[in-house]
N, C-alpha and C positions, 0 to 999 in steps of 0.2 A: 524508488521503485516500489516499498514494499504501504509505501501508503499509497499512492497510484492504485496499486492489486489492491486493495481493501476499500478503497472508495468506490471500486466497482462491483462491489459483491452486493447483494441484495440483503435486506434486515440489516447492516451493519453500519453502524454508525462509527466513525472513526474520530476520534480525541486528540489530535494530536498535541506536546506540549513545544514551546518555544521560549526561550527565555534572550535571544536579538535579533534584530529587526533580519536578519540574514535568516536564520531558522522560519521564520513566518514566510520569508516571500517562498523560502523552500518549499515549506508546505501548500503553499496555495500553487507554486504550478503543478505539484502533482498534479493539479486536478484536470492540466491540460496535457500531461503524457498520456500516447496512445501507448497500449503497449500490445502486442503480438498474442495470440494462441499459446505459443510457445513460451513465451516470458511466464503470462499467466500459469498454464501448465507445468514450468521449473517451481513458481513461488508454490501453487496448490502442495504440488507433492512434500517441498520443504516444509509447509506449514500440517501436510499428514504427519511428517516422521517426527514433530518437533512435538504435537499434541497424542499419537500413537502409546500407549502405553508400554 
């Protein structure tokens, strides 16, 4: 889910690493989760409190 949130954020370029073939196809559906207002809005605020000083 938390690459899903990040492939949709604008200027962001996401990396992800893989090392079998399992990790790869993982990352490539992210690309095809919708995810909710709500999902989004839990992952933002996690990613406030996680960069928040």
């Amino acid at each position: 889910m938390g690459l899903a949130w990040l492939i949709r954020k604008p200027n962001v370029i996401a990396i992800p690493g893989a090392s079998t073939v399992s990790q790869v196809e993982q990352n490539a559906a992210a690309a095809d989760l919708e995810l909710s207002e709500e999902d989004d809005e839990r992952l933002e605020d996690a990613a406030d409190r996680f960069w928040a000083p």
